[in-house]
Structures are given as C-alpha cells and as structure tokens.
N, CA, C and O atoms as a Maestro MAE file, in Angstrom:
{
 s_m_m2io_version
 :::
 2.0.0
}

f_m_ct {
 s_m_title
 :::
 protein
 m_atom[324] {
  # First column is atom index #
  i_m_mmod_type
  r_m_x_coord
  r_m_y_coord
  r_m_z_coord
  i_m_residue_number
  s_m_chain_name
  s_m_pdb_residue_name
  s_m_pdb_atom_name
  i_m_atomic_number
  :::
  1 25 -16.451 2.884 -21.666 1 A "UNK " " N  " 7
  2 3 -17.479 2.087 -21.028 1 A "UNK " " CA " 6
  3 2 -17.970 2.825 -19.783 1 A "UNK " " C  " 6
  4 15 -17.212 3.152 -18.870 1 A "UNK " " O  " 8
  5 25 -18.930 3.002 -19.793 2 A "UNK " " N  " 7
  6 3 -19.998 3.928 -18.416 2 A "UNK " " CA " 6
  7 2 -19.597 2.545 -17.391 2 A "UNK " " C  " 6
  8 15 -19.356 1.389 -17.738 2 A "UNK " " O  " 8
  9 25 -19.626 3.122 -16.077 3 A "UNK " " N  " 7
  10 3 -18.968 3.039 -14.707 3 A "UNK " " CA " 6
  11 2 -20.871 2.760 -14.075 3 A "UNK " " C  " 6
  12 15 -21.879 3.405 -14.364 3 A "UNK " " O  " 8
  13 25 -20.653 1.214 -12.906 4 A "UNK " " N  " 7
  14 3 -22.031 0.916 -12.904 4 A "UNK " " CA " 6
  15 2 -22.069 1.727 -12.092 4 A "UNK " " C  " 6
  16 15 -21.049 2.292 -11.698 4 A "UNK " " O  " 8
  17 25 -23.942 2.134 -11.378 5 A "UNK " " N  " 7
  18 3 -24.024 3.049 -10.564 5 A "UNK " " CA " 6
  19 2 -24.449 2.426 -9.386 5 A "UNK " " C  " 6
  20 15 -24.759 1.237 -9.468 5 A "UNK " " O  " 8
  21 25 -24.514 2.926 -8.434 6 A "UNK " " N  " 7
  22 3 -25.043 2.020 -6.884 6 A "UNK " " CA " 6
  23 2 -25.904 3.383 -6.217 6 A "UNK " " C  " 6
  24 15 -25.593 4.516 -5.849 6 A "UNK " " O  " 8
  25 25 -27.074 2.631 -6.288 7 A "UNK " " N  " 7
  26 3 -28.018 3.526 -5.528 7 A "UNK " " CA " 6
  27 2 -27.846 3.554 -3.749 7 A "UNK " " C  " 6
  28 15 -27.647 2.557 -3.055 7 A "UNK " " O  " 8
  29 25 -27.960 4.743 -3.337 8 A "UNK " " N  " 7
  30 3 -27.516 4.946 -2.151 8 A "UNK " " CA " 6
  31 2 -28.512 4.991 -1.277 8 A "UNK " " C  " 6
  32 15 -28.672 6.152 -0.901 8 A "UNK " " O  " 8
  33 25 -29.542 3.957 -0.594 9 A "UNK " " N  " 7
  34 3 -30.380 4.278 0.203 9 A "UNK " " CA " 6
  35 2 -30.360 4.562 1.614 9 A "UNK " " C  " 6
  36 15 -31.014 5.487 2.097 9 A "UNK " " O  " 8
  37 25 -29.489 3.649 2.412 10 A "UNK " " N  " 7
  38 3 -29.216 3.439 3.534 10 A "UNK " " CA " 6
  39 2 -28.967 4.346 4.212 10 A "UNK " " C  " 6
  40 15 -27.997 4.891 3.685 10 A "UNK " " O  " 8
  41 25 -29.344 5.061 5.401 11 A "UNK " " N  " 7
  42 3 -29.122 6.226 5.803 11 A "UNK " " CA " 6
  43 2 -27.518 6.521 6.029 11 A "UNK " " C  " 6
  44 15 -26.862 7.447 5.552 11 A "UNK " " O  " 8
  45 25 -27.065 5.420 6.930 12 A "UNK " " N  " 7
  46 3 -26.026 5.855 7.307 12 A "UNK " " CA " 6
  47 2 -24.870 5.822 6.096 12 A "UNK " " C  " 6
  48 15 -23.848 6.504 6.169 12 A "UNK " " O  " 8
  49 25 -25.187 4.887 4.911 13 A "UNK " " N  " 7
  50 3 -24.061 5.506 4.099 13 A "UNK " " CA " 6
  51 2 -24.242 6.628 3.269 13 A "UNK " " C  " 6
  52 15 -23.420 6.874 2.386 13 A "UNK " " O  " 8
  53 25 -25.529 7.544 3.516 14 A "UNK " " N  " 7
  54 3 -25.672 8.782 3.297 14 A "UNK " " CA " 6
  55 2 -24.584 9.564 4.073 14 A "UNK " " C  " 6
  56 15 -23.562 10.076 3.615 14 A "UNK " " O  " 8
  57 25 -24.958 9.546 5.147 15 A "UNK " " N  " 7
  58 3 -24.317 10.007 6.104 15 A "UNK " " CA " 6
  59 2 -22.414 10.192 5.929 15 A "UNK " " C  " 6
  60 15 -21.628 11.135 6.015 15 A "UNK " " O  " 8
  61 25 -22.294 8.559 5.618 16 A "UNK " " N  " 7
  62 3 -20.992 8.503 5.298 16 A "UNK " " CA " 6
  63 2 -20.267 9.484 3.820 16 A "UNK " " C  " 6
  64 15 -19.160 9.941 3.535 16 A "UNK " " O  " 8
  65 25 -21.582 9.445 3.204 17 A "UNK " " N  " 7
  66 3 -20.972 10.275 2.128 17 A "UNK " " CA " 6
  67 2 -21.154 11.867 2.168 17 A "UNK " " C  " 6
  68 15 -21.179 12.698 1.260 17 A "UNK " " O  " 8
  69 25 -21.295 12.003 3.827 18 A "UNK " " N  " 7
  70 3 -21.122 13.373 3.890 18 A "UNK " " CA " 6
  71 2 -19.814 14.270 4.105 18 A "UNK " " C  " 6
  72 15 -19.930 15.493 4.022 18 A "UNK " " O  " 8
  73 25 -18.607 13.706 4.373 19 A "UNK " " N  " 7
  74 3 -17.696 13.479 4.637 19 A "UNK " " CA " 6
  75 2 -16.941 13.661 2.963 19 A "UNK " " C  " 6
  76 15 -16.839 12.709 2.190 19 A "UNK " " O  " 8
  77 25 -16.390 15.311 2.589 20 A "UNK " " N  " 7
  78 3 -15.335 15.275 1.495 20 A "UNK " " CA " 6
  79 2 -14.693 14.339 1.273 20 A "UNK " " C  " 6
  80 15 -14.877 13.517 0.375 20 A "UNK " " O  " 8
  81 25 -13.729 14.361 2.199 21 A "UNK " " N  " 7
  82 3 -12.391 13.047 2.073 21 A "UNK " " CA " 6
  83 2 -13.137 11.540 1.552 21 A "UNK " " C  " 6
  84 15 -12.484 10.840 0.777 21 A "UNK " " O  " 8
  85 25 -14.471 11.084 1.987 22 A "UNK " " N  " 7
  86 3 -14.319 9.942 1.892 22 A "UNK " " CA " 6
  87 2 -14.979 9.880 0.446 22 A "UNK " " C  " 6
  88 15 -14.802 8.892 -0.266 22 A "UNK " " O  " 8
  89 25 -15.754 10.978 0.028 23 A "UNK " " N  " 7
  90 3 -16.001 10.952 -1.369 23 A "UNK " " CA " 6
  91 2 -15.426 10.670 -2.543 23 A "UNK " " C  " 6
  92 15 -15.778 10.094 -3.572 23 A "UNK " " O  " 8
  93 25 -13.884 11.526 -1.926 24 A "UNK " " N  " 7
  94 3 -12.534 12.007 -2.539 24 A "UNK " " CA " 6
  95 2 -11.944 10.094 -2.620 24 A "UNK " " C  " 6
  96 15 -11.551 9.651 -3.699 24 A "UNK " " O  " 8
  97 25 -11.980 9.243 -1.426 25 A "UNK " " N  " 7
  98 3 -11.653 7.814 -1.377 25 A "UNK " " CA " 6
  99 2 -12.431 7.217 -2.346 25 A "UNK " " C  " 6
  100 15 -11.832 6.364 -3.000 25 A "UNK " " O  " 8
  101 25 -13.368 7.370 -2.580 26 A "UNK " " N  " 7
  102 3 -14.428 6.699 -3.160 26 A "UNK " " CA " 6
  103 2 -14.009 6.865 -4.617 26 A "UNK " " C  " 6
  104 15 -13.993 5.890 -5.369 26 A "UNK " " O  " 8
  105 25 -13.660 8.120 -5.035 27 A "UNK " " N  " 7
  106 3 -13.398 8.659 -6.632 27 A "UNK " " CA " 6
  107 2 -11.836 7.501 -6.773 27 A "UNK " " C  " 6
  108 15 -11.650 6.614 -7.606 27 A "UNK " " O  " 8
  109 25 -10.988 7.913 -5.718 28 A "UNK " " N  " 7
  110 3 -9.713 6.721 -6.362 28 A "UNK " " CA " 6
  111 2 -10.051 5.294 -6.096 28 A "UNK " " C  " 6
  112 15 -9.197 4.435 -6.316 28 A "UNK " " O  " 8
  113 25 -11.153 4.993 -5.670 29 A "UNK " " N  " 7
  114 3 -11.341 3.417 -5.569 29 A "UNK " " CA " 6
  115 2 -12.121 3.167 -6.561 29 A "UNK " " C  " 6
  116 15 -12.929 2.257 -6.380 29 A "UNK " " O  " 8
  117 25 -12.128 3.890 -7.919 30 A "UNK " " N  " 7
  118 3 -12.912 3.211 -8.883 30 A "UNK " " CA " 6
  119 2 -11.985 2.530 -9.500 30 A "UNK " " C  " 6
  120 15 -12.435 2.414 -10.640 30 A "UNK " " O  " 8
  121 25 -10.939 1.992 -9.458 31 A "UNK " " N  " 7
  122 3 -9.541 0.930 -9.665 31 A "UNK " " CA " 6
  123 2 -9.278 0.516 -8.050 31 A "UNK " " C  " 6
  124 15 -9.366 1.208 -7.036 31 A "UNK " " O  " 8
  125 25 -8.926 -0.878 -8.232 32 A "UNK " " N  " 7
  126 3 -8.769 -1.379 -6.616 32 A "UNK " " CA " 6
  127 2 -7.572 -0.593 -6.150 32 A "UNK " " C  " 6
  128 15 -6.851 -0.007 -6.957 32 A "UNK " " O  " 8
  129 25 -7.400 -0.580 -5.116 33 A "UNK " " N  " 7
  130 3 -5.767 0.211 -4.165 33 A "UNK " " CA " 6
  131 2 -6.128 -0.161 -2.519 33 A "UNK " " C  " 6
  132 15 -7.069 -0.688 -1.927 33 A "UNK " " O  " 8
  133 25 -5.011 0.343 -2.208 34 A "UNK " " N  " 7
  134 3 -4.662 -0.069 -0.524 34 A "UNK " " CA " 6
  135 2 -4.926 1.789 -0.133 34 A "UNK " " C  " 6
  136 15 -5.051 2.722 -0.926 34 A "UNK " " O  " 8
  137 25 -4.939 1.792 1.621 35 A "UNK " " N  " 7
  138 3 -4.746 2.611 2.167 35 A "UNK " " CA " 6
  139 2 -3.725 3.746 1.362 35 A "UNK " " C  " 6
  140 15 -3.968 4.788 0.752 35 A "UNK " " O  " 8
  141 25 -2.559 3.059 1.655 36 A "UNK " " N  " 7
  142 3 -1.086 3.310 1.184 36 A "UNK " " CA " 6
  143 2 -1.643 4.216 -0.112 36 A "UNK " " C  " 6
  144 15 -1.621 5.446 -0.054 36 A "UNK " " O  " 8
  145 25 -2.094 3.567 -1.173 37 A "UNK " " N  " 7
  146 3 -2.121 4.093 -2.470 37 A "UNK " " CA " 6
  147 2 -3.430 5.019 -1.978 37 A "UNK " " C  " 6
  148 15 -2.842 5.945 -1.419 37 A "UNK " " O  " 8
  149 25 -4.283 5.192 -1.906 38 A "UNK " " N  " 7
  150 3 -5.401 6.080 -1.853 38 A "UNK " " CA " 6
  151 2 -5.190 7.422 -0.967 38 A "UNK " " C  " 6
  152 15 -5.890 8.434 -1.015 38 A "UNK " " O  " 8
  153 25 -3.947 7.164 -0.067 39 A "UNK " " N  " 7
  154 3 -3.589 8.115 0.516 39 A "UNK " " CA " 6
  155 2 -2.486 9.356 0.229 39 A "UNK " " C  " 6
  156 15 -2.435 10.502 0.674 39 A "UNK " " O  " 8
  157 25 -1.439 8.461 -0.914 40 A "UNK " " N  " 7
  158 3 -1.300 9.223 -1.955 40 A "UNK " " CA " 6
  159 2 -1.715 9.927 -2.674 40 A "UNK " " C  " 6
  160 15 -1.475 11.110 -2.915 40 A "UNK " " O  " 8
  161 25 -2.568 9.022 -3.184 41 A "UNK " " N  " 7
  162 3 -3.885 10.325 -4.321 41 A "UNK " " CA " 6
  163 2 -4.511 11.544 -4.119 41 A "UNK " " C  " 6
  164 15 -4.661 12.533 -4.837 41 A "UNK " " O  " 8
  165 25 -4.955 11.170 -2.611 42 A "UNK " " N  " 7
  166 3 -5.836 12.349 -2.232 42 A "UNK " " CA " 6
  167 2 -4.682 13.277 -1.244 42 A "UNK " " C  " 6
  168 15 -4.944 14.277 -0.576 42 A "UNK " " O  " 8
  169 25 -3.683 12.762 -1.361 43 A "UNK " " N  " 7
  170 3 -2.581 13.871 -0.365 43 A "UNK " " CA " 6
  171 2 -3.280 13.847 1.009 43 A "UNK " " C  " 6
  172 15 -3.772 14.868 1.489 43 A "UNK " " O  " 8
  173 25 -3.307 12.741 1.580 44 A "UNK " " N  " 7
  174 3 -3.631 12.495 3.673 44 A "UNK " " CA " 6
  175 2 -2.840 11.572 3.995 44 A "UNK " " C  " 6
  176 15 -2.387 10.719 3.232 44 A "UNK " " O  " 8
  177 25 -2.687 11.656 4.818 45 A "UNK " " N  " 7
  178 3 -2.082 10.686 5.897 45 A "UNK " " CA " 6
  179 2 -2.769 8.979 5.523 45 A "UNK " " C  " 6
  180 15 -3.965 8.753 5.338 45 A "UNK " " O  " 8
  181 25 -1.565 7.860 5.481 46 A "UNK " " N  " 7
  182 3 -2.457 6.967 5.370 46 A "UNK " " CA " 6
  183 2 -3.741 5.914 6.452 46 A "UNK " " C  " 6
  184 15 -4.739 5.262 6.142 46 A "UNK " " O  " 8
  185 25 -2.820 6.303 8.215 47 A "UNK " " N  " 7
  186 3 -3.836 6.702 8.922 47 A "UNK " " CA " 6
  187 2 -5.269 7.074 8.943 47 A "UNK " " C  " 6
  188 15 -6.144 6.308 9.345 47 A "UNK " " O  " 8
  189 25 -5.446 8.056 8.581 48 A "UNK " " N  " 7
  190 3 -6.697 8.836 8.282 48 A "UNK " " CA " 6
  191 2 -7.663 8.645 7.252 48 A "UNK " " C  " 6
  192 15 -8.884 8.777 7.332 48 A "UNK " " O  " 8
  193 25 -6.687 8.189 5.884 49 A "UNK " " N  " 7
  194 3 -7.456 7.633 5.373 49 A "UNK " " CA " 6
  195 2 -7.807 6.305 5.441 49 A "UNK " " C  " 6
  196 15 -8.768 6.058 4.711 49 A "UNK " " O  " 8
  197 25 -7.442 5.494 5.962 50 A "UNK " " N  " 7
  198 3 -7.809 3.771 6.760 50 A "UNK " " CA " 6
  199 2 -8.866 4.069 7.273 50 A "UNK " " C  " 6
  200 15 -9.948 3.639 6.874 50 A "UNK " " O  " 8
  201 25 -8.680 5.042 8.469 51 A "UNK " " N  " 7
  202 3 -10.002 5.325 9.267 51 A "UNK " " CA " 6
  203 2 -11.299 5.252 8.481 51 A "UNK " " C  " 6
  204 15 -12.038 4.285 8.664 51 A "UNK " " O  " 8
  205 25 -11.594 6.101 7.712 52 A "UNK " " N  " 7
  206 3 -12.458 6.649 6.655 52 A "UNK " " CA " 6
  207 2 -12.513 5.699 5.692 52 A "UNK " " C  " 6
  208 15 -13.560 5.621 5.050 52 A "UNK " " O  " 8
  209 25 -11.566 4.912 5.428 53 A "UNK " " N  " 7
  210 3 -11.865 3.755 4.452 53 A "UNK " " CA " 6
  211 2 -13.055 2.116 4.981 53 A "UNK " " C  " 6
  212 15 -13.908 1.428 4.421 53 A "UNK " " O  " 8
  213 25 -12.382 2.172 6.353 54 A "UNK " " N  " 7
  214 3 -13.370 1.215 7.540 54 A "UNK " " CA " 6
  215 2 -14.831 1.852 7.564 54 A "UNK " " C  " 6
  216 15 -15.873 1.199 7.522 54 A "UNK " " O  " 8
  217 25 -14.721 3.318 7.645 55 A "UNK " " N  " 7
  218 3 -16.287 3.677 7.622 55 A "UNK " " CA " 6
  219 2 -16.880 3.419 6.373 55 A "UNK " " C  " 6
  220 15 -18.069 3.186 6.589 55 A "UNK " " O  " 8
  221 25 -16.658 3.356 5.307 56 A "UNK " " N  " 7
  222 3 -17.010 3.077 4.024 56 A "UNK " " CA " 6
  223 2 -17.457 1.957 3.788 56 A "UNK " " C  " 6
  224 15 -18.501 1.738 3.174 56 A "UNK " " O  " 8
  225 25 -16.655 1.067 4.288 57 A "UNK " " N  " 7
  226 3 -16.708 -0.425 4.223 57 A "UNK " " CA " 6
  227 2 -17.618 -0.813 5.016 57 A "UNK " " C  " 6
  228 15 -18.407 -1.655 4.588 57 A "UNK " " O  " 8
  229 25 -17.811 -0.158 6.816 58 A "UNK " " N  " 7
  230 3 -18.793 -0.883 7.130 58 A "UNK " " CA " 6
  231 2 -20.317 -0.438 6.645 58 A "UNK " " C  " 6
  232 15 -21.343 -1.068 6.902 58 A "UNK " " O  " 8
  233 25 -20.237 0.675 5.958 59 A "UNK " " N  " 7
  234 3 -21.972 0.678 5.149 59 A "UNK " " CA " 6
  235 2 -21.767 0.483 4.409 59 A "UNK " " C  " 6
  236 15 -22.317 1.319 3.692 59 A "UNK " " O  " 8
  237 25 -20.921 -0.568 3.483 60 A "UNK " " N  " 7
  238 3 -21.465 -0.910 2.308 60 A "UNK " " CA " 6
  239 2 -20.888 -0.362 1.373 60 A "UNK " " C  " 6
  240 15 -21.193 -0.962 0.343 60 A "UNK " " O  " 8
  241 25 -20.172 0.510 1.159 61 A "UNK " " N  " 7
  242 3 -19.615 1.912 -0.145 61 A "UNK " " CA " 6
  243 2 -18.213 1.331 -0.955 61 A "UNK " " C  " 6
  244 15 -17.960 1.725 -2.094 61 A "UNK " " O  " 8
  245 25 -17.487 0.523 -0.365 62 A "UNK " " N  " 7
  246 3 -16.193 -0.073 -0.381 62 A "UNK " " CA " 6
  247 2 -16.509 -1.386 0.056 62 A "UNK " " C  " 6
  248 15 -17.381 -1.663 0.879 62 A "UNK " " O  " 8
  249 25 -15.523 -2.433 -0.721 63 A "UNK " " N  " 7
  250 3 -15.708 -3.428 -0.164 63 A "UNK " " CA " 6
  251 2 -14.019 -4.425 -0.984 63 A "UNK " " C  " 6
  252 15 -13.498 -4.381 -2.098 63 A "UNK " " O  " 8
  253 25 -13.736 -5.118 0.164 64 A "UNK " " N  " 7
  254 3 -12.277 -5.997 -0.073 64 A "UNK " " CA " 6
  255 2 -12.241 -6.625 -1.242 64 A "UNK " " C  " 6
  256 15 -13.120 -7.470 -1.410 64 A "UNK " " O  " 8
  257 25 -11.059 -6.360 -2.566 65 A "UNK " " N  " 7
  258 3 -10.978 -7.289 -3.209 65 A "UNK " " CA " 6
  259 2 -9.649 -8.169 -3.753 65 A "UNK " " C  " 6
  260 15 -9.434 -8.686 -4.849 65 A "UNK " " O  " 8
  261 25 -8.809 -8.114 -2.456 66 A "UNK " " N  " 7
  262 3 -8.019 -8.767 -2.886 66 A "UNK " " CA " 6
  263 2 -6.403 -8.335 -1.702 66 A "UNK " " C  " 6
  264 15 -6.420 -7.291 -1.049 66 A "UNK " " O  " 8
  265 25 -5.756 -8.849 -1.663 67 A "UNK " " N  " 7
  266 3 -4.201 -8.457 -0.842 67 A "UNK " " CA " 6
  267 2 -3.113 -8.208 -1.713 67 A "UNK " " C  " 6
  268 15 -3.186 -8.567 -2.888 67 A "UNK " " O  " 8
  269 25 -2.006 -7.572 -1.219 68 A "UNK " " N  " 7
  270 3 -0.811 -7.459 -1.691 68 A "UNK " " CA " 6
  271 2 0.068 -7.172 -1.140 68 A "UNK " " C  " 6
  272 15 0.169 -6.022 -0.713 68 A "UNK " " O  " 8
  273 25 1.149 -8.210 -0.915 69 A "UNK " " N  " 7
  274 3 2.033 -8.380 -0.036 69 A "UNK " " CA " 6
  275 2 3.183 -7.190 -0.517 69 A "UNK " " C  " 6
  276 15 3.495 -7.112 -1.706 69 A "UNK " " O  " 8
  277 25 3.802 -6.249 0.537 70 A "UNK " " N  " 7
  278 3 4.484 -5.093 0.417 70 A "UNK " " CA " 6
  279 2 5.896 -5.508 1.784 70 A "UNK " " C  " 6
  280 15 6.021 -4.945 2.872 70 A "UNK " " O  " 8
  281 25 6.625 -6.457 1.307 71 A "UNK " " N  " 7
  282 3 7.871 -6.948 2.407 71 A "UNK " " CA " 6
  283 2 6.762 -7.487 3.582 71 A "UNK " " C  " 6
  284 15 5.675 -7.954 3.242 71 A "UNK " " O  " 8
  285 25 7.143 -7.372 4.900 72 A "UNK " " N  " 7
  286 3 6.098 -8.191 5.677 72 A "UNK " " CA " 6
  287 2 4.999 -7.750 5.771 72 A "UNK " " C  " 6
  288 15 4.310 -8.216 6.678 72 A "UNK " " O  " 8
  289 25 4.381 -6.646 4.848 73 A "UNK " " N  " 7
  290 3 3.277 -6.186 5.529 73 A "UNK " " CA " 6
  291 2 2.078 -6.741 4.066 73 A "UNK " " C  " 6
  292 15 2.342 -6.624 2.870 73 A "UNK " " O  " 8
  293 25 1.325 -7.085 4.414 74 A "UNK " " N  " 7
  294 3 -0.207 -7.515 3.599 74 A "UNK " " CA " 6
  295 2 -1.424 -6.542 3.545 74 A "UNK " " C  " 6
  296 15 -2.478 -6.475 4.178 74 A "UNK " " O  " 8
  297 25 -0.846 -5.790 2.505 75 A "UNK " " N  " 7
  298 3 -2.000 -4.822 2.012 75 A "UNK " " CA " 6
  299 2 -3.140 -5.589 1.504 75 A "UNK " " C  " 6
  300 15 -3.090 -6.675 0.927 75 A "UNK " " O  " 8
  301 25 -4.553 -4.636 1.897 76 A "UNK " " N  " 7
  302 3 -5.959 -5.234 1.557 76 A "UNK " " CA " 6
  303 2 -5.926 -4.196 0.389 76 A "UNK " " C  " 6
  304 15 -5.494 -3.053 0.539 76 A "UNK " " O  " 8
  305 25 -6.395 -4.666 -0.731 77 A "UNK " " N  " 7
  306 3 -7.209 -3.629 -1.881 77 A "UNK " " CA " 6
  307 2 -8.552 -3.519 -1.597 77 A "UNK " " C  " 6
  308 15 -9.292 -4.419 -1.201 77 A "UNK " " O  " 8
  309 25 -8.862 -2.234 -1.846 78 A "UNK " " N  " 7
  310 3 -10.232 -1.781 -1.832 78 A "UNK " " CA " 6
  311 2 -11.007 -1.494 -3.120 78 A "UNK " " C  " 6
  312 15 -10.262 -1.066 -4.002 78 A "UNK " " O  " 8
  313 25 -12.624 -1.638 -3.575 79 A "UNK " " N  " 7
  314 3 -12.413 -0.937 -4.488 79 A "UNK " " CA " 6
  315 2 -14.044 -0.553 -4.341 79 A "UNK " " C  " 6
  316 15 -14.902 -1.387 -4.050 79 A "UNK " " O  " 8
  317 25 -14.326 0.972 -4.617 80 A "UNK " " N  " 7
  318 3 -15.997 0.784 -4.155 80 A "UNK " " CA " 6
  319 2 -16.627 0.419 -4.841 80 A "UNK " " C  " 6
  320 15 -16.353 0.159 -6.012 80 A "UNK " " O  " 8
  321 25 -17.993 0.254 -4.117 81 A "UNK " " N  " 7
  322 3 -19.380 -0.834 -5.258 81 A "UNK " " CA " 6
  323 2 -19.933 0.342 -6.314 81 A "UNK " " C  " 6
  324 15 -20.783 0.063 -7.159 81 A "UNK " " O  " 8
  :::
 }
 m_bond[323] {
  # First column is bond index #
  i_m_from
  i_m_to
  i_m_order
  :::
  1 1 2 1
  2 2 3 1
  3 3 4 2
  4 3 5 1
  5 5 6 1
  6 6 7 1
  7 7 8 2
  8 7 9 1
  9 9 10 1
  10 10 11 1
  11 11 12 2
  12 11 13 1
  13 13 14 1
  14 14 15 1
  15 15 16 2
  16 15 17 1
  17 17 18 1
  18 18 19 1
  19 19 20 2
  20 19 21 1
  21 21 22 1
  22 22 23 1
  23 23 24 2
  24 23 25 1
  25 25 26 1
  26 26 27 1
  27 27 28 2
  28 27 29 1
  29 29 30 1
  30 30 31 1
  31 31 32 2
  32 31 33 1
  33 33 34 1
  34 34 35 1
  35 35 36 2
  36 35 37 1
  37 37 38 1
  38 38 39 1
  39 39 40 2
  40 39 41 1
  41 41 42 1
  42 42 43 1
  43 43 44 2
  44 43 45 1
  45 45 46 1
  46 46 47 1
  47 47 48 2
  48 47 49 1
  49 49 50 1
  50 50 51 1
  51 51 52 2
  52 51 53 1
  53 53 54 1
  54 54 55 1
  55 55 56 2
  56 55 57 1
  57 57 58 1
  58 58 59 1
  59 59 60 2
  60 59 61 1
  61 61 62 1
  62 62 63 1
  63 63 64 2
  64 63 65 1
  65 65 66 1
  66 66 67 1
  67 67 68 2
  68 67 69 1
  69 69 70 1
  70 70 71 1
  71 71 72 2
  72 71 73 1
  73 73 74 1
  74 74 75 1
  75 75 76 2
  76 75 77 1
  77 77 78 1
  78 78 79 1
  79 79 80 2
  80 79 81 1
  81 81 82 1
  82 82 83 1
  83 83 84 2
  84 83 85 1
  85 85 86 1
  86 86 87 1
  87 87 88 2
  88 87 89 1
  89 89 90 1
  90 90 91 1
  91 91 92 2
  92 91 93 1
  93 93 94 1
  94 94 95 1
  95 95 96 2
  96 95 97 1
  97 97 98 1
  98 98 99 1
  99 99 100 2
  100 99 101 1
  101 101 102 1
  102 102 103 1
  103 103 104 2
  104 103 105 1
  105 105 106 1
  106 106 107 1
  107 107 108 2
  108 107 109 1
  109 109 110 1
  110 110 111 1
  111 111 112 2
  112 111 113 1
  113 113 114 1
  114 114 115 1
  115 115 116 2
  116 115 117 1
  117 117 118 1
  118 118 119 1
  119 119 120 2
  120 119 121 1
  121 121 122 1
  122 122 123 1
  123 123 124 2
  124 123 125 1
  125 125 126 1
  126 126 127 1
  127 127 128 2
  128 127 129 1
  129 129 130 1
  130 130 131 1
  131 131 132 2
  132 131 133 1
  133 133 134 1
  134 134 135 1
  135 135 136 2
  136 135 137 1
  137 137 138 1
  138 138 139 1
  139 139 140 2
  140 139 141 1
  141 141 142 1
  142 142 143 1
  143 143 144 2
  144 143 145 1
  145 145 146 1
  146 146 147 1
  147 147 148 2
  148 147 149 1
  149 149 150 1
  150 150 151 1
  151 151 152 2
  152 151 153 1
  153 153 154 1
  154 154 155 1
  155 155 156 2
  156 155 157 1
  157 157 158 1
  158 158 159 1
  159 159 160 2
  160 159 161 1
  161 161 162 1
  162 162 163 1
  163 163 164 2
  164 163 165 1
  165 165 166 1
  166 166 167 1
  167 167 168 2
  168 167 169 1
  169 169 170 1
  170 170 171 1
  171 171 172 2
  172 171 173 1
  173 173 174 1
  174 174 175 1
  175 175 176 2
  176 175 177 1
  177 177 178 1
  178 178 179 1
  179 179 180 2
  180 179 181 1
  181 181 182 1
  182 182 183 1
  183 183 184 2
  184 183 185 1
  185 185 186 1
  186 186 187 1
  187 187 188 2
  188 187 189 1
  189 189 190 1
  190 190 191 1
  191 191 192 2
  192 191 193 1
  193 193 194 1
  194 194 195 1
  195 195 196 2
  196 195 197 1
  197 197 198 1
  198 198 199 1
  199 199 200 2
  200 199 201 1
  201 201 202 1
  202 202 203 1
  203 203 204 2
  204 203 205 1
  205 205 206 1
  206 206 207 1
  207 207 208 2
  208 207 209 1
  209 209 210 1
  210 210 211 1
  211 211 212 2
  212 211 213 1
  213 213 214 1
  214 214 215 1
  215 215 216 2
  216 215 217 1
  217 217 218 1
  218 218 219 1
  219 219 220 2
  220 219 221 1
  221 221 222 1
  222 222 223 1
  223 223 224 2
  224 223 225 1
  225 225 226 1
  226 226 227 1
  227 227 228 2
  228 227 229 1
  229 229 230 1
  230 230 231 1
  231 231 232 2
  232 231 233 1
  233 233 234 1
  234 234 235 1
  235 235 236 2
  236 235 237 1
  237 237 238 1
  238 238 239 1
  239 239 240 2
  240 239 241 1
  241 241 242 1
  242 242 243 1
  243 243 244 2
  244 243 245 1
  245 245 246 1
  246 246 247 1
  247 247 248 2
  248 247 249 1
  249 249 250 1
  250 250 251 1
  251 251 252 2
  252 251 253 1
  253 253 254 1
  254 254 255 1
  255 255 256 2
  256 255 257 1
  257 257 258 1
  258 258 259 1
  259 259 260 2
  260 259 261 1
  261 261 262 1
  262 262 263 1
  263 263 264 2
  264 263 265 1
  265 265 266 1
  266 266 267 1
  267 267 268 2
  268 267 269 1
  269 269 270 1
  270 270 271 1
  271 271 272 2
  272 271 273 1
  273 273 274 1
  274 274 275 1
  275 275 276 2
  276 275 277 1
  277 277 278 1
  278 278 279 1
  279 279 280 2
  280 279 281 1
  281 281 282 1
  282 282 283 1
  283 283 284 2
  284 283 285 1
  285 285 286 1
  286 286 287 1
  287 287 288 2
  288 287 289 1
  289 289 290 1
  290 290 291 1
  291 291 292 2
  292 291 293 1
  293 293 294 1
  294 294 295 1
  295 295 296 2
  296 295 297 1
  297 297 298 1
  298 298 299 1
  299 299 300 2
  300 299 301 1
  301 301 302 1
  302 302 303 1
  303 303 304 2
  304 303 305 1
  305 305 306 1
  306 306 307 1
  307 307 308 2
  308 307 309 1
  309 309 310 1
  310 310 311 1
  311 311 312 2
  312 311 313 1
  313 313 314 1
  314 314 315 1
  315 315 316 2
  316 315 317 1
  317 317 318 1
  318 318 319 1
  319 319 320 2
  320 319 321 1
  321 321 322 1
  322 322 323 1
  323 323 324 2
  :::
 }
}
C-alpha cells in the first residue's frame, strides 16, 4: 500500500527539512515511536533527537499520537503527517 504524501508548503517546515537528522526522524516515524525509539534507529542521543523532534512538531511534520507508559516515565508517540 503507497504511503500518503503531505505537500510541504510552509516555509519554515522547509526549512525544518533542511536538517539530515530530522529527515532521518521523519523516515522512522512512518510507524508511531517515542524519542527513546527513534533515537535508536538513527544512532543519536535521545536528547537531540527530542530537540529535533519538537522542531518538527511545531511546523507541522510530526504530530502526537498516543503515550506509553515505560515504569514512571510516559512516553509520547510520534508519527509524521
């Protein structure tokens, strides 16, 4: 099954997709995941990739779909549009 497409107008999430790494986020968020897991994939820090995951999210590229509780801590899943 072909994967929908999202046209990219907005400048700044041009911008955002200038940025390797967050491209690289974008390719493992075509299945939902957390920081944690996406930071695995692409071999970074999960730090760094949070950072870069917030920039995504606030233009639009990523967006929340869901939690998962990991002992006390409450992972957000991501997954992009």
């Amino acid at each position: 099954m072909a994967q929908p497409v999202h046209v990219v107008e907005d400048i700044e999430a041009l911008q955002a997709l200038g940025h390797p790494l967050r491209v690289r986020i974008l390719e493992a968020l075509r299945e939902p995941g957390s920081a944690a897991t996406v930071a695995r994939e692409v071999g970074e820090p999960r730090q760094k990739v949070n950072y870069h995951l917030k920039e995504l999210e606030r233009v639009g590229l990523v967006a929340p779909v869901g939690e998962r509780r990991s002992g006390n801590f409450i992972e957000t899943l991501y997954e992009a549009v």
